[in-house]
TORKOL-4160 file (C-alpha; in steps of 0.2 Angstrom, whole numbers, padded with zeros to 4 digits, m for minus):
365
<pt num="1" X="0023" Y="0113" Z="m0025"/>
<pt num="2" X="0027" Y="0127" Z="m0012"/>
<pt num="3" X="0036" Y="0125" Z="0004"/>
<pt num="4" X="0019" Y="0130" Z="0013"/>
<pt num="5" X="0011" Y="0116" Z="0003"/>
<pt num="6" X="0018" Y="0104" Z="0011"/>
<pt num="7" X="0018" Y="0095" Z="0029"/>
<pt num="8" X="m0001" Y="0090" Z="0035"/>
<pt num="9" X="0004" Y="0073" Z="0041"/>
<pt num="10" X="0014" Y="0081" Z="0055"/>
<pt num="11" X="m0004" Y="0090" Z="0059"/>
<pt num="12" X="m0011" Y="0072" Z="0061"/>
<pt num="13" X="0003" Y="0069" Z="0070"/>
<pt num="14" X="0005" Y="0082" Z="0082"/>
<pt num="15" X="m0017" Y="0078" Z="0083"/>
<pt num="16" X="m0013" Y="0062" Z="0092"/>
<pt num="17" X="0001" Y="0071" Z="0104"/>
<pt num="18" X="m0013" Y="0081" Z="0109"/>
<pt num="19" X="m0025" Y="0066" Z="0110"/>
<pt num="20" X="m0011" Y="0057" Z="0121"/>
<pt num="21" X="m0008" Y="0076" Z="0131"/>
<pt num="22" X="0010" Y="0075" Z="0125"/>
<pt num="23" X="0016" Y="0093" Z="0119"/>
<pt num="24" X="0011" Y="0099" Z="0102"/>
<pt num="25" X="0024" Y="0106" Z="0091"/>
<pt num="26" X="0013" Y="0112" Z="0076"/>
<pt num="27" X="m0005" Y="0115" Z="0074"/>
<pt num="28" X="m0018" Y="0099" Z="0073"/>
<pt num="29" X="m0026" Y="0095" Z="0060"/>
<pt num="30" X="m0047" Y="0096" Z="0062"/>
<pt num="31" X="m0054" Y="0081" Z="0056"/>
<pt num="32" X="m0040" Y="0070" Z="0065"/>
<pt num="33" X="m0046" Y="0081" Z="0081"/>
<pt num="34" X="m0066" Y="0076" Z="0078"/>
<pt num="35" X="m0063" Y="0059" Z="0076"/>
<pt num="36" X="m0052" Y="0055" Z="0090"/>
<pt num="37" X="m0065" Y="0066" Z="0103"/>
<pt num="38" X="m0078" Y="0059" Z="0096"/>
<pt num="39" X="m0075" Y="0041" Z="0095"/>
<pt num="40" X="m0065" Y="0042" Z="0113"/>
<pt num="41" X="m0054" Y="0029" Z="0106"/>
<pt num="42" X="m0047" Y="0019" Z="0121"/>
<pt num="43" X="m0031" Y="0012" Z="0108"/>
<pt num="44" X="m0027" Y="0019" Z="0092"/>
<pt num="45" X="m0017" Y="0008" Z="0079"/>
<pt num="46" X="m0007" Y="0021" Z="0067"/>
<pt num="47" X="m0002" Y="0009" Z="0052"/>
<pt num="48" X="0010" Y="0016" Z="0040"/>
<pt num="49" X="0011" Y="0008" Z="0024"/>
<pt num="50" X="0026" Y="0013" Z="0016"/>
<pt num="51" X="0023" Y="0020" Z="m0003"/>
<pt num="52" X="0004" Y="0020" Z="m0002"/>
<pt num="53" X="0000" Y="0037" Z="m0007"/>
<pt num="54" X="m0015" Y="0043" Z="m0017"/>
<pt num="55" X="m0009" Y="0042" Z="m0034"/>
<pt num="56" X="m0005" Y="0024" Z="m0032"/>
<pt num="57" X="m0022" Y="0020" Z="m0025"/>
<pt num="58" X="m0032" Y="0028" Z="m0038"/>
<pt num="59" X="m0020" Y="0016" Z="m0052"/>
<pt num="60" X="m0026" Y="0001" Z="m0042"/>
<pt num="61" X="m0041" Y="0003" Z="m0030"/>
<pt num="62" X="m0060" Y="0006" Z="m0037"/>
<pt num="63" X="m0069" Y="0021" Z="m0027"/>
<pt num="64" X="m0079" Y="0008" Z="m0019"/>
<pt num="65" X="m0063" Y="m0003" Z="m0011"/>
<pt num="66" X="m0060" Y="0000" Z="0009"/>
<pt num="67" X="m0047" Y="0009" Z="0008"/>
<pt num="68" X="m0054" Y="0024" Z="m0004"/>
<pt num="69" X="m0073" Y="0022" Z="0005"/>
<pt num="70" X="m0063" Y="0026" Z="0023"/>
<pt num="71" X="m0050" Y="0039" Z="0015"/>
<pt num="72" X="m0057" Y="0056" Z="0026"/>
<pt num="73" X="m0047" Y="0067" Z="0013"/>
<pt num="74" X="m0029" Y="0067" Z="0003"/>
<pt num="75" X="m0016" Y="0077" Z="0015"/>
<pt num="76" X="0001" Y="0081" Z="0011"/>
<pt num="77" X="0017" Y="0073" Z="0016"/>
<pt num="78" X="0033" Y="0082" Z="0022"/>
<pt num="79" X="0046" Y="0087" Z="0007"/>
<pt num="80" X="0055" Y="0081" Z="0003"/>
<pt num="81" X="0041" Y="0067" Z="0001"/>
<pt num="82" X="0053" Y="0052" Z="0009"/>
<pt num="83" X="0054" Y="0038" Z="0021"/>
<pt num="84" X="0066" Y="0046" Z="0032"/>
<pt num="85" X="0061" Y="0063" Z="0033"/>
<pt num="86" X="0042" Y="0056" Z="0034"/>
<pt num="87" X="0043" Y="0043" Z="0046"/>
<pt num="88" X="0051" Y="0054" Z="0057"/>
<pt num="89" X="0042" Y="0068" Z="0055"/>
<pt num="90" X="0026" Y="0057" Z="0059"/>
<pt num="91" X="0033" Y="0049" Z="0073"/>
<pt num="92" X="0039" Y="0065" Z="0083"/>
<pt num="93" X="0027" Y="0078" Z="0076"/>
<pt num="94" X="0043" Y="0088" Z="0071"/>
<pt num="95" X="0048" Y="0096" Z="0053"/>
<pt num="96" X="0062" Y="0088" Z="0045"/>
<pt num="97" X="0071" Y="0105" Z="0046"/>
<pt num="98" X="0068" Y="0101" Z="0065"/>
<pt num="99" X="0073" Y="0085" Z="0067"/>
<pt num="100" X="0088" Y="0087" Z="0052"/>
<pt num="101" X="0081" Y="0070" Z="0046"/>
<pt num="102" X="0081" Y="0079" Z="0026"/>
<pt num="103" X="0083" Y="0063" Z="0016"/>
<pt num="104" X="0090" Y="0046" Z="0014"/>
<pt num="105" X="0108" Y="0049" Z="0013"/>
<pt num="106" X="0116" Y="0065" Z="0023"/>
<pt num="107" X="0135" Y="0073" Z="0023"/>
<pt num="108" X="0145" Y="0072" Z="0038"/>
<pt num="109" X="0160" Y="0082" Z="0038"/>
<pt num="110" X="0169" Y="0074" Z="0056"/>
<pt num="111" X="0168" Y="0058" Z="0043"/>
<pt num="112" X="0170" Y="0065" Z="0026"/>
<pt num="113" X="0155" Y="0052" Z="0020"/>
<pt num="114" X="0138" Y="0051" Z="0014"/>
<pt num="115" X="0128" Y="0040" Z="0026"/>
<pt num="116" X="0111" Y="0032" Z="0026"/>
<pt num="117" X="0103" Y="0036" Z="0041"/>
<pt num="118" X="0093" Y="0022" Z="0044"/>
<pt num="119" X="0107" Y="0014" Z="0043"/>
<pt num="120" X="0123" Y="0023" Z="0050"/>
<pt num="121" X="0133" Y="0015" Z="0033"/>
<pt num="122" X="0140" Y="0024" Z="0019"/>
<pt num="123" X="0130" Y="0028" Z="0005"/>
<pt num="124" X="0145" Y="0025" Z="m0007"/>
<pt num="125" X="0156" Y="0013" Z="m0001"/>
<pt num="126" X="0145" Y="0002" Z="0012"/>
<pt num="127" X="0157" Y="0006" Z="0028"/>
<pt num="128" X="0146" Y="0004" Z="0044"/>
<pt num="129" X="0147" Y="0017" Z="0058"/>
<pt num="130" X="0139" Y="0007" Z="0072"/>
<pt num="131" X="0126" Y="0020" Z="0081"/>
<pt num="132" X="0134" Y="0037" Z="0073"/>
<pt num="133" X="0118" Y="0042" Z="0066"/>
<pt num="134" X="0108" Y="0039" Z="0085"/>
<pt num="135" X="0122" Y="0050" Z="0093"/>
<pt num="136" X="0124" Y="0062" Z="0079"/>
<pt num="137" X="0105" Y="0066" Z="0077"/>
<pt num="138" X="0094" Y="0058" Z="0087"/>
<pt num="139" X="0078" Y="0060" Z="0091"/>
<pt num="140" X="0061" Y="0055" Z="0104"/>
<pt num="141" X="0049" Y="0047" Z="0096"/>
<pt num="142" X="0028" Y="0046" Z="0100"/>
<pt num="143" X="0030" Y="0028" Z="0108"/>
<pt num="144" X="0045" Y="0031" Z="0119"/>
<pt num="145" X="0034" Y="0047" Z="0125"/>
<pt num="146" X="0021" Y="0041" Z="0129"/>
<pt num="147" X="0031" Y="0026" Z="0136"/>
<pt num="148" X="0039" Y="0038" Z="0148"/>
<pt num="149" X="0023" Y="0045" Z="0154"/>
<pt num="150" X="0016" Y="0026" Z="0158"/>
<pt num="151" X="0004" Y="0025" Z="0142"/>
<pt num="152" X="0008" Y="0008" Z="0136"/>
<pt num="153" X="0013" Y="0011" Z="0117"/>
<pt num="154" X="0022" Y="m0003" Z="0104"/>
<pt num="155" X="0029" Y="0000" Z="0088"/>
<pt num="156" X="0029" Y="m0015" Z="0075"/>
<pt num="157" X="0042" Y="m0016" Z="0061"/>
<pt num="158" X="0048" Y="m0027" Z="0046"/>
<pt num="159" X="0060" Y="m0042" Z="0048"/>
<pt num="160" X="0075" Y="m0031" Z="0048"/>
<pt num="161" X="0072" Y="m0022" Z="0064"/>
<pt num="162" X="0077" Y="m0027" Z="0082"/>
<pt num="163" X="0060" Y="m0022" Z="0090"/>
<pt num="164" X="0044" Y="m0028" Z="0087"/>
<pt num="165" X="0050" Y="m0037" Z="0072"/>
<pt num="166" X="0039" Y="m0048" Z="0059"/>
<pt num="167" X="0038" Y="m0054" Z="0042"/>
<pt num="168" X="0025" Y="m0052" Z="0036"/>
<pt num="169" X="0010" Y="m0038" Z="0036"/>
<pt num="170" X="m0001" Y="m0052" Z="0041"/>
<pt num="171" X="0010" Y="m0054" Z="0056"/>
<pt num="172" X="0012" Y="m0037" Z="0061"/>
<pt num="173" X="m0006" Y="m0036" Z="0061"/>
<pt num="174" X="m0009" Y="m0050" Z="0071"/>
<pt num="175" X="0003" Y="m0044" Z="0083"/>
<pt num="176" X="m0004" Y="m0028" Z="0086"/>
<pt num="177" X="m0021" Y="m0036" Z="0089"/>
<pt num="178" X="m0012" Y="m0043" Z="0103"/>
<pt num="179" X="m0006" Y="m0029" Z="0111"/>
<pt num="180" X="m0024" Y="m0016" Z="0109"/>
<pt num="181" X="m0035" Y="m0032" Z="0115"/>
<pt num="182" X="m0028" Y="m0028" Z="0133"/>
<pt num="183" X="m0040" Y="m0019" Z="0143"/>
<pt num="184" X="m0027" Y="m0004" Z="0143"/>
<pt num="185" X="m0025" Y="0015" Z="0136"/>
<pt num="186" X="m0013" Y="0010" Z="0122"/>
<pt num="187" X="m0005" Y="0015" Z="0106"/>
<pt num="188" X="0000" Y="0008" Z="0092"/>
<pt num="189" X="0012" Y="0011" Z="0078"/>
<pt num="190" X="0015" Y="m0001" Z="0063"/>
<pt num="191" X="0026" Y="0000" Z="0051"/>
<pt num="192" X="0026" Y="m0009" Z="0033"/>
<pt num="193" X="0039" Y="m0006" Z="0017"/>
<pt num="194" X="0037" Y="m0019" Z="0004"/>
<pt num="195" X="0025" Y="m0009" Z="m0007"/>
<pt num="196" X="0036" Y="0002" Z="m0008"/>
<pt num="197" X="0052" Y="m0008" Z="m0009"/>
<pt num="198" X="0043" Y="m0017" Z="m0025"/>
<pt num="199" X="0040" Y="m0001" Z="m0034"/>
<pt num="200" X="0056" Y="0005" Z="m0035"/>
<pt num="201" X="0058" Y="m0011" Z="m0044"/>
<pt num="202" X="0043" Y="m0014" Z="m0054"/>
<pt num="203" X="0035" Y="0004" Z="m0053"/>
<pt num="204" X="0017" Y="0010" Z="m0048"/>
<pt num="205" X="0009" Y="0008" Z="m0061"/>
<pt num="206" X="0014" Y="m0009" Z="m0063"/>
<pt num="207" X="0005" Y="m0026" Z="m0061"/>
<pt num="208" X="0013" Y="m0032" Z="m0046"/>
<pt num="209" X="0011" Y="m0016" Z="m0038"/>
<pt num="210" X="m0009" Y="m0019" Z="m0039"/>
<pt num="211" X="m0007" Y="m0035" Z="m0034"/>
<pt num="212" X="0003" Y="m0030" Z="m0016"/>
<pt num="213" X="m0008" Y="m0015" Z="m0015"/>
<pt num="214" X="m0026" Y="m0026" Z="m0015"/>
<pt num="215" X="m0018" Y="m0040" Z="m0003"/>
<pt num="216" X="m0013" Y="m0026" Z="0009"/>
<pt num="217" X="m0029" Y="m0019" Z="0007"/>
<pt num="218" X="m0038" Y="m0035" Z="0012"/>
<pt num="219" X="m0028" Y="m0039" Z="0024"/>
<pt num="220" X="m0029" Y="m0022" Z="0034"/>
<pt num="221" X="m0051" Y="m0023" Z="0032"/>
<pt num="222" X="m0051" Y="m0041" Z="0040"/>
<pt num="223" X="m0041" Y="m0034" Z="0055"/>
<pt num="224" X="m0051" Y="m0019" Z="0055"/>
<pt num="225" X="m0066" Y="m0027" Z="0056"/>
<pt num="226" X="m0060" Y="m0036" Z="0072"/>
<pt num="227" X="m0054" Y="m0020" Z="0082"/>
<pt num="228" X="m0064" Y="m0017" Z="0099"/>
<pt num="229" X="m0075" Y="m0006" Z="0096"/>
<pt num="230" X="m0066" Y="0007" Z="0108"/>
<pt num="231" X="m0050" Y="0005" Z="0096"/>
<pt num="232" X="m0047" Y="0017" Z="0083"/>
<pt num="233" X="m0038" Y="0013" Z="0065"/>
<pt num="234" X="m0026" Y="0029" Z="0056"/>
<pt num="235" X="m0022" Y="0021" Z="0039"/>
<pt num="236" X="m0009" Y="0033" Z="0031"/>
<pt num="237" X="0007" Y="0034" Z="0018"/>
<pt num="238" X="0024" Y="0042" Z="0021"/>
<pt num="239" X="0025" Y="0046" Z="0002"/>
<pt num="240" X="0016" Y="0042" Z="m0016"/>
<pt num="241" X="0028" Y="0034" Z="m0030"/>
<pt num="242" X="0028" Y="0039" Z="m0048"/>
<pt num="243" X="0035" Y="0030" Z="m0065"/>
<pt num="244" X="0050" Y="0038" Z="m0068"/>
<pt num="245" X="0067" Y="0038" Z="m0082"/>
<pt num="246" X="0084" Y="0037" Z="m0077"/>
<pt num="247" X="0101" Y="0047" Z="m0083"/>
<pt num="248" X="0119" Y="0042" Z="m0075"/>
<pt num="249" X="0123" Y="0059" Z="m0066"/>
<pt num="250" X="0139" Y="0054" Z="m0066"/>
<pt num="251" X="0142" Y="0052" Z="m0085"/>
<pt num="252" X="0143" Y="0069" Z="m0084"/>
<pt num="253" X="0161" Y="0072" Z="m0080"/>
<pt num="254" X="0164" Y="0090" Z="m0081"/>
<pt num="255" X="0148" Y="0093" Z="m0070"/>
<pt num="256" X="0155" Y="0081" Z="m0058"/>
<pt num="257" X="0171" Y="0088" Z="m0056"/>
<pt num="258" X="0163" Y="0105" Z="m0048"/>
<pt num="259" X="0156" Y="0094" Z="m0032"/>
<pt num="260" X="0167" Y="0098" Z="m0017"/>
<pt num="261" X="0160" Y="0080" Z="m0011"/>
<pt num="262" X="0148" Y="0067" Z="m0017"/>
<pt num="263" X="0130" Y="0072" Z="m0019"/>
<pt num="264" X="0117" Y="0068" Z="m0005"/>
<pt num="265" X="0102" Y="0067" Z="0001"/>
<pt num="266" X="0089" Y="0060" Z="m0015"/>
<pt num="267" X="0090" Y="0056" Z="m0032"/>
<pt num="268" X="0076" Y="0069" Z="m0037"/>
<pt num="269" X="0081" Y="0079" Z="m0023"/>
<pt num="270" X="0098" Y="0081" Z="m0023"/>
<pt num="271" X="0110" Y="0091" Z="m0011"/>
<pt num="272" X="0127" Y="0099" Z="m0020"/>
<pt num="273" X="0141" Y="0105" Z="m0011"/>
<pt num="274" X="0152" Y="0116" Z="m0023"/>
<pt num="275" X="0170" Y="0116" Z="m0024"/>
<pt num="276" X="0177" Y="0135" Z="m0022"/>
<pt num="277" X="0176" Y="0145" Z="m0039"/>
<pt num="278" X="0166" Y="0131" Z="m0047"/>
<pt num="279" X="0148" Y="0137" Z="m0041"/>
<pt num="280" X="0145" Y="0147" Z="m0058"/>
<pt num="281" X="0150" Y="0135" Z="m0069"/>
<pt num="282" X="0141" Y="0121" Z="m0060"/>
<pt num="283" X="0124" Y="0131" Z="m0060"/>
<pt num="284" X="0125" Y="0135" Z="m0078"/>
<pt num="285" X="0129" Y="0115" Z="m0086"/>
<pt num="286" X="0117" Y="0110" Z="m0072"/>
<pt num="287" X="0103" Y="0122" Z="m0080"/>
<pt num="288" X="0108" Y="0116" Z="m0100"/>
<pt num="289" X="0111" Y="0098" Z="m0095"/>
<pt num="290" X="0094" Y="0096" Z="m0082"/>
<pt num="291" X="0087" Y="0114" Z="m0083"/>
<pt num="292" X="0068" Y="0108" Z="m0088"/>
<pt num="293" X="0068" Y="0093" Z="m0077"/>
<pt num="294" X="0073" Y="0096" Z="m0060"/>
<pt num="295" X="0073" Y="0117" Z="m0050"/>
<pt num="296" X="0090" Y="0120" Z="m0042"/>
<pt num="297" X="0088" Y="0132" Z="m0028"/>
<pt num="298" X="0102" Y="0139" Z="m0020"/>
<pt num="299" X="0105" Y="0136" Z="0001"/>
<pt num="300" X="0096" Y="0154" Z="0004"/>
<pt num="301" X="0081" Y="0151" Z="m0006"/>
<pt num="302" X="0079" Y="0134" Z="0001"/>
<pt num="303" X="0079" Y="0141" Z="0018"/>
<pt num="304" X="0067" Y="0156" Z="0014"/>
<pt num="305" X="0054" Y="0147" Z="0005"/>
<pt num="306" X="0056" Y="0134" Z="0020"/>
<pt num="307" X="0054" Y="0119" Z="0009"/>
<pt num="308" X="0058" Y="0107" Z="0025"/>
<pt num="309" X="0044" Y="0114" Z="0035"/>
<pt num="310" X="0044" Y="0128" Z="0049"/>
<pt num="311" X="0051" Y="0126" Z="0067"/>
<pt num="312" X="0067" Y="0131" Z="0074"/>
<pt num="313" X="0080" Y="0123" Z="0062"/>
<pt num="314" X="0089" Y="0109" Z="0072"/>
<pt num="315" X="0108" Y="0115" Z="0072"/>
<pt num="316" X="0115" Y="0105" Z="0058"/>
<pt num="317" X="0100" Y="0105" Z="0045"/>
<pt num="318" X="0106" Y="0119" Z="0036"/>
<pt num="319" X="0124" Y="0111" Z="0033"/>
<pt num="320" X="0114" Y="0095" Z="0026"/>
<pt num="321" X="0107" Y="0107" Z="0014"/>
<pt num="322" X="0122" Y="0111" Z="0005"/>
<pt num="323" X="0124" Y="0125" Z="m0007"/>
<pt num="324" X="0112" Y="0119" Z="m0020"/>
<pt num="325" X="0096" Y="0108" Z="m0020"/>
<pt num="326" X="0089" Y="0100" Z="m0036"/>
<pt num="327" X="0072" Y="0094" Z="m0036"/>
<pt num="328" X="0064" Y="0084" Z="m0050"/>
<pt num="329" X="0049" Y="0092" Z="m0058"/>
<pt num="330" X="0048" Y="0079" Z="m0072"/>
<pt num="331" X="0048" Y="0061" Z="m0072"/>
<pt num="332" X="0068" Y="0062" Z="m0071"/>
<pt num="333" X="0077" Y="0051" Z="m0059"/>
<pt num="334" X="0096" Y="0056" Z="m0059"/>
<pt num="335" X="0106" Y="0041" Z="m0052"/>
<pt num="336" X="0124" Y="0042" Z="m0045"/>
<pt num="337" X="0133" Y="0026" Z="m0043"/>
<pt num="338" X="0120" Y="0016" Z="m0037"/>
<pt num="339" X="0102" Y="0014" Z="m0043"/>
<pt num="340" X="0101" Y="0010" Z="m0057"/>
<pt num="341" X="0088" Y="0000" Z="m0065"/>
<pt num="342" X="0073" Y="0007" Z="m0053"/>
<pt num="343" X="0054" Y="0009" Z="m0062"/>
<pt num="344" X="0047" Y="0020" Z="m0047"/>
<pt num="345" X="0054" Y="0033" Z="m0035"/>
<pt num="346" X="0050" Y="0048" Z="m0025"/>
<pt num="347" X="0055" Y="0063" Z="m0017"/>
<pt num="348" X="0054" Y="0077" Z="m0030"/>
<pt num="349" X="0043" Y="0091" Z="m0030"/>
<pt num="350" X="0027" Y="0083" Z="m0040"/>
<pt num="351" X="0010" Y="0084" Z="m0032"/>
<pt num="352" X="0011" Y="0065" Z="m0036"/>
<pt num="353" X="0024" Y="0061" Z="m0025"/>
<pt num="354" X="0015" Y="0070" Z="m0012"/>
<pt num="355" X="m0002" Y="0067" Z="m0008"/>
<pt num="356" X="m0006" Y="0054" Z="0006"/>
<pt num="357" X="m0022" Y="0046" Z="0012"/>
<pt num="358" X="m0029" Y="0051" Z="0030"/>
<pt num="359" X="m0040" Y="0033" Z="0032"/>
<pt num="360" X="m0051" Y="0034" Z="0048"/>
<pt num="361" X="m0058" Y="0018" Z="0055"/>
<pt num="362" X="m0069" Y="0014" Z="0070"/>
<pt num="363" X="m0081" Y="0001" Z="0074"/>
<pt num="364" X="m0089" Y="0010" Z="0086"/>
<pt num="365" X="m0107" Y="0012" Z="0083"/>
């Protein structure tokens, strides 16, 4: 997929801005528009299920299943196709290149580590940089918007969060029927990740993904049968997932030694930072070792085929990049220290790893 290919969940994104009258930082997207006019939805609940893109759904959902029946159309995730540049794209109505929210793990040279931004630790050696990653890059999200303009608005999260948190999906359902059966303009975002966290372990196309999948399925049609019928339902994914192979990335020594500093950002989309006089060497054992598996672009041609989506590039996205980025075009995850033993993963620059559902639900008649 192409740069331009990506990116429609920000438009259903920056469609509820405009619904809400926040600013809009990209274009909307049409049937997001339609539905919210039409429906003149007092409360939206946006429920994100973490790993539910289309792919998955077709392995494990018949046509006829609620999900599928209510799917308005398949849009595309942000690339890379990832929770943190996802989430956060969905949540501010901003491009990762924007937000320079490109990935999992991202360098930082004032610290000479890799952190996890969701979690302001190190990638490699689990050291904790309490709130570095809120100061470093931070960012406004919808609810805290919309907050400020006296809209009341929640977001709902997993166990491991301070706000909101519960743990189960059930719960978090049960809470947000709580908070949009108050006679009040309101919106709600939920978030849920154990469908995805199960199939980095047991993969998509695995049993127990189906099984997860079909009870949060039935879980979200019981609560959406009982919505007001002035509240509206977004169902949508921040990513798919795809069965993948692994190789050690490290095993290969000599290729190692041409890093400058570890690799960031993805396993099948990995930033490389070169050490001086090493780049021609690393680009040609890159291409013989992973040549028909994964694309490397160099830091110039990631920038003009704008593969982290348009906008005014936030002031330290371009030093995330690094001087090359390798994206899986195969089922090939390459793994560096950690990781290993994962079925299913995401990312790369499949289709499949891309392609999200845009679920519409109102009960208004």
């Amino acid at each position: 997929m192409e740069g331009k290919d990506y990116g429609q969940i920000i438009q259903v994104s920056n469609s509820l801005r405009k619904y809400y009258g926040l600013p809009l930082y990209h274009d909307t997207d049409a049937k997001t528009d339609q539905w919210l006019e039409q429906n003149a939805c007092r409360c939206v609940v946006a429920i994100l299920i973490d790993g539910m893109g289309t792919s998955v759904m077709k392995k494990h959902l018949p046509e006829y299943h609620f999900f599928p029946k209510h799917t308005v159309k398949e849009i595309t995730t942000v690339f890379p196709p990832t929770t943190s540049a996802a989430t956060t794209s969905f949540r501010t109505g901003k491009s990762p290149i924007e937000n320079a929210w490109l990935g999992w793990n991202q360098y930082f040279p004032e610290l000479d580590d890799n952190l996890i931004l969701f979690r302001s630790q190190s990638q490699y050696t689990d050291v904790l940089y309490p709130e570095f990653i809120s100061r470093t890059i931070p960012y406004k999200e919808m609810v805290q918007e919309l907050q400020e303009k006296g809209i009341r608005s929640e977001s709902i999260w997993p166990s491991w969060s301070p706000l909101h948190p519960c743990d189960s999906y059930a719960g978090e359902l049960k809470m947000a029927e709580h908070y949009i059966k108050q006679n009040e303009t309101r919106f709600v975002y939920v978030y849920w990740d154990a469908l995805d966290t199960l199939m980095h372990k047991e993969g998509p196309s695995s049993k127990e993904a189906g099984e997860i999948l079909r009870q949060i399925e039935r879980e979200t049609e019981q609560f959406a049968k009982r919505l007001p019928e002035d509240c509206g339902m977004m169902v949508i994914a921040d990513h798919s997932q795809i069965d993948i192979h692994q190789k050690d990335l490290e095993a290969e020594t000599e290729l190692c030694s041409c890093f400058l500093h570890e690799p960031a950002l993805e396993p099948r989309a990995i930033s490389f930072t070169i050490r001086e006089g090493k780049k021609t060497e690393f680009k040609e054992r890159f291409h013989k070792l992973y040549g028909k598996e994964y694309h490397l672009y160099t830091h110039d041609e990631v920038m003009q085929k704008q593969l982290f989506g348009t906008g005014t590039p936030h002031p330290r996205s371009e030093a995330f990049i690094g001087d090359y980025l390798a994206v899986a075009v195969s089922d090939l995850q390459l793994f560096y220290k950690k990781g290993f033993g994962k079925k299913g993963d995401h990312a790369g620059g499949l289709k499949e790893e891309a392609c999200i559902p845009l679920i519409l639900y109102t009960n208004n008649k």
